[in-house]
C-alpha positions as CSV (number, residue, x, y, z in Angstrom):
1,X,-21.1,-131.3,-40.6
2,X,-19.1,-128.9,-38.6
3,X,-19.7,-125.8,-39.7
4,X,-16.5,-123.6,-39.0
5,X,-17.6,-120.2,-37.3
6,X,-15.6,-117.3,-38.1
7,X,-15.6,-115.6,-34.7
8,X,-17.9,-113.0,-34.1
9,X,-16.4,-109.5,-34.3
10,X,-14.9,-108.2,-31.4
11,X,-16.6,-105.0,-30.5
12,X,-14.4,-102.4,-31.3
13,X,-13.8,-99.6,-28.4
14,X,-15.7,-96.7,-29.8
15,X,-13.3,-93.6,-29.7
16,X,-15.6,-90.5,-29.2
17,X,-14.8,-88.7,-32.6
18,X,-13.9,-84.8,-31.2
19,X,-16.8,-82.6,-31.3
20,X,-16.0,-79.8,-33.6
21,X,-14.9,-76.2,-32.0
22,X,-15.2,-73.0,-34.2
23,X,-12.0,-71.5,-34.6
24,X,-13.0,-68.4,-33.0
25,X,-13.6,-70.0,-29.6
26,X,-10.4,-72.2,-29.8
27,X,-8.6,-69.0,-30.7
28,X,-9.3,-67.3,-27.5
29,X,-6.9,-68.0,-24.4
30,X,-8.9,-67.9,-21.2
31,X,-8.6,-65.2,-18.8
32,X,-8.1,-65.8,-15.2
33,X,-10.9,-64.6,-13.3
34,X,-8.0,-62.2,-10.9
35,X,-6.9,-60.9,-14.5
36,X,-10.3,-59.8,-15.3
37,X,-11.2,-58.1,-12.0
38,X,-7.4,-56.3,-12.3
39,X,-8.4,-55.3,-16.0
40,X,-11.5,-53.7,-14.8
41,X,-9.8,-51.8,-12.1
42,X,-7.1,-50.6,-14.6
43,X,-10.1,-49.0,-16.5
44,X,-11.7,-47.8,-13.5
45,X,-8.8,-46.4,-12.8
46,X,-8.1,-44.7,-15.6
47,X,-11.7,-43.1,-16.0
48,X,-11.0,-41.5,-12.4
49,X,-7.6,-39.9,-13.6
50,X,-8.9,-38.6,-17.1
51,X,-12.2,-37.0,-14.7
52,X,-9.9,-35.5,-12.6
53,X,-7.2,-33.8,-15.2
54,X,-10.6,-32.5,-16.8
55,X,-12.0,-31.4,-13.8
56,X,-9.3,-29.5,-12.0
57,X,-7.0,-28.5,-15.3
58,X,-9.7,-25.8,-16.2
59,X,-10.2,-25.0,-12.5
60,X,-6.5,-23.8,-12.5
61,X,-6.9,-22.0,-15.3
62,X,-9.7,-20.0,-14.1
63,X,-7.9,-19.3,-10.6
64,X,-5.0,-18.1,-12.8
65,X,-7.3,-15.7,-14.3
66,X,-9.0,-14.8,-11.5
67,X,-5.8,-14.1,-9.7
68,X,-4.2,-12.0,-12.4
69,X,-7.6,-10.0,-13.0
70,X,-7.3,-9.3,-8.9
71,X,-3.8,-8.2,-9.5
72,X,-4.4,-5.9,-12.2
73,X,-7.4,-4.5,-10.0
74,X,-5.3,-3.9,-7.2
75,X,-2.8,-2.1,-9.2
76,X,-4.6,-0.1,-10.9
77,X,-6.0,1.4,-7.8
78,X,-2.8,2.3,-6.5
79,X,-1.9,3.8,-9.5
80,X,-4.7,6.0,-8.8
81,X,-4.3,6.2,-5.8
82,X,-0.6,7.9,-6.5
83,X,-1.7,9.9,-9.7
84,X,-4.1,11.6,-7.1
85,X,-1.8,11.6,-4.2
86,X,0.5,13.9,-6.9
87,X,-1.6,16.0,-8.4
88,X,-2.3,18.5,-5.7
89,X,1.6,18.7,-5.0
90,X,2.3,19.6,-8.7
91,X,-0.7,21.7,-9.0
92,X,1.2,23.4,-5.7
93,X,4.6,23.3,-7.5
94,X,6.0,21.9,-4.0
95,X,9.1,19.7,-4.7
96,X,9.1,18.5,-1.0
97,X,5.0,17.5,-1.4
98,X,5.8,15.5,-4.8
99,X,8.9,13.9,-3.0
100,X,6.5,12.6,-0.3
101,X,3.4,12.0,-2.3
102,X,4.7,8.1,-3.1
103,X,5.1,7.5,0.6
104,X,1.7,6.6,1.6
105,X,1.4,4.0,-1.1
106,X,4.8,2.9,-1.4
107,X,4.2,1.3,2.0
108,X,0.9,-0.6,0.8
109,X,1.3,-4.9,0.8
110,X,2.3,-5.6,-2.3
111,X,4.0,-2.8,-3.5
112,X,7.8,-3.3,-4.9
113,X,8.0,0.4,-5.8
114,X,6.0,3.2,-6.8
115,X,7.7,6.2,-8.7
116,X,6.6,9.8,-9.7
117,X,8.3,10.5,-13.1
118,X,8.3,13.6,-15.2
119,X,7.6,13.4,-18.7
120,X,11.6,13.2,-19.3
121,X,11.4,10.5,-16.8
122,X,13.3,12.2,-14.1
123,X,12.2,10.8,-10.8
124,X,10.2,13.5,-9.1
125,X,9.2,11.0,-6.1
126,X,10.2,9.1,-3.6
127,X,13.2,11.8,-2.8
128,X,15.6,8.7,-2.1
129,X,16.0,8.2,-5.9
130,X,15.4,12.1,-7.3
131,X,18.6,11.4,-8.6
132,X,17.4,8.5,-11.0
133,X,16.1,9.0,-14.7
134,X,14.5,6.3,-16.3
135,X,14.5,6.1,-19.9
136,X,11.9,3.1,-20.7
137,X,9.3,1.8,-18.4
138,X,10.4,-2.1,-18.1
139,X,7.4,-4.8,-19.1
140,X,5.8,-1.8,-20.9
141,X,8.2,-0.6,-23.3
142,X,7.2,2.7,-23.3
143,X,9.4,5.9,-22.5
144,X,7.7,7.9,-19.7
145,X,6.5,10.6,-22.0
146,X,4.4,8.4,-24.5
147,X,2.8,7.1,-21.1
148,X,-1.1,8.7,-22.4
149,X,-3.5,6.2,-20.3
150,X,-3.8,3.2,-17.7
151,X,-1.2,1.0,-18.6
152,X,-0.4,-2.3,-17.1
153,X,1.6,-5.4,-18.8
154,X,2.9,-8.1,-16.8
155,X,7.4,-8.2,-16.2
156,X,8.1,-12.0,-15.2
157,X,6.2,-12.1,-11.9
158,X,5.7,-8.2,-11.2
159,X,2.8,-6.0,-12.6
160,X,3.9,-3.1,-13.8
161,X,1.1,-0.2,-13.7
162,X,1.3,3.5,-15.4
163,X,-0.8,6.6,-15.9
164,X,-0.2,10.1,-17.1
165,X,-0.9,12.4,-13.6
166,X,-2.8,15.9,-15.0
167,X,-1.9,18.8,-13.0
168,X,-3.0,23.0,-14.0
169,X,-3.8,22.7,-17.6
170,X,-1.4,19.5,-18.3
171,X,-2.8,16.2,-19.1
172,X,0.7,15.1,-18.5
173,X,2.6,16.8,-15.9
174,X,3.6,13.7,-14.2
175,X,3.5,9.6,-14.8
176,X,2.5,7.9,-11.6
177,X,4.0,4.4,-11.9
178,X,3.9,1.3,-9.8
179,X,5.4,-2.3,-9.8
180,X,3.3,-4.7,-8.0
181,X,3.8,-8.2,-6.8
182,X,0.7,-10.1,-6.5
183,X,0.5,-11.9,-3.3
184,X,-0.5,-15.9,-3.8
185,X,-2.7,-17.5,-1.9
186,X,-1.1,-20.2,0.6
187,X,-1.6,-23.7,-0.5
């Protein structure tokens, strides 16, 4: 007898079944390797810049200060300098001595004026502006007269300086006052 064959299975093509990806690795886009190195640079970059604000913002700052504690120096000493330049003259009681006792120091680098006052604040010195009174001492707010020590305050960029002059048995015969522009270093 014939047997009747059923004919053998064909051999299905075997699909490869996909292998299985975590989520958190298909999730990820990949990053060209030019992005990467540009990303790195960016924060490079950055690190440089935020080093450098640190780095040179407080050195400003301290120039600044160093600068204006110059300034002040400066101005104090020719405020001295034209308290003592006065005080012999009003001691003498010689008009044309006080007149000329601003000269020396009028002419010093720096120096946008320096003034003799009397307590009134009547301009004893330079003799060009005898004329003049001046009722308030601008940046320091004070009237002449109320003028009792070194005083210095700063008007925009001008120093203004002050101090009572003693002459005879006054502590306050005179005010010796200066305004001082600070020359800047060149950049």
């Amino acid at each position: 007898p014939v047997e009747h064959q059923e004919p053998a299975p064909r051999p299905q093509a075997r699909t490869s079944s996909p292998v299985a990806v975590p989520a958190s690795e298909r999730a990820k886009p990949r990053i060209a390797k030019g992005s990467w190195t540009f990303f790195v640079l960016l924060q490079v970059a950055g690190l440089a810049a935020i080093v450098f604000l640190a780095t040179v913002i407080p050195l400003i700052l301290w120039q600044q200060r160093v600068l204006n504690a110059t300034a002040s120096s400066r101005a104090s000493a020719l405020t001295n300098w034209l308290a003592s330049n006065a005080r012999p003259a009003l001691e003498a009681s010689n008009p044309g001595a006080v007149a000329s006792a601003a000269d020396e120091v009028s002419r010093e680098p720096g120096v946008v004026s320096a003034l003799i006052l009397s307590p009134e604040g009547r301009v004893l010195a330079p003799s060009s502006r005898s004329t003049e009174t001046i009722a308030s001492l601008p940046g320091l707010s004070l009237k002449p007269g109320e003028v009792a020590t070194l005083r210095q305050s700063w008007n925009t960029d001008l120093l203004e300086s002050a101090r009572p002059v003693a002459a005879g048995d006054r502590s306050r015969a005179a005010i010796a006052w200066i305004t001082y522009r600070p020359e800047r270093p060149q950049e």
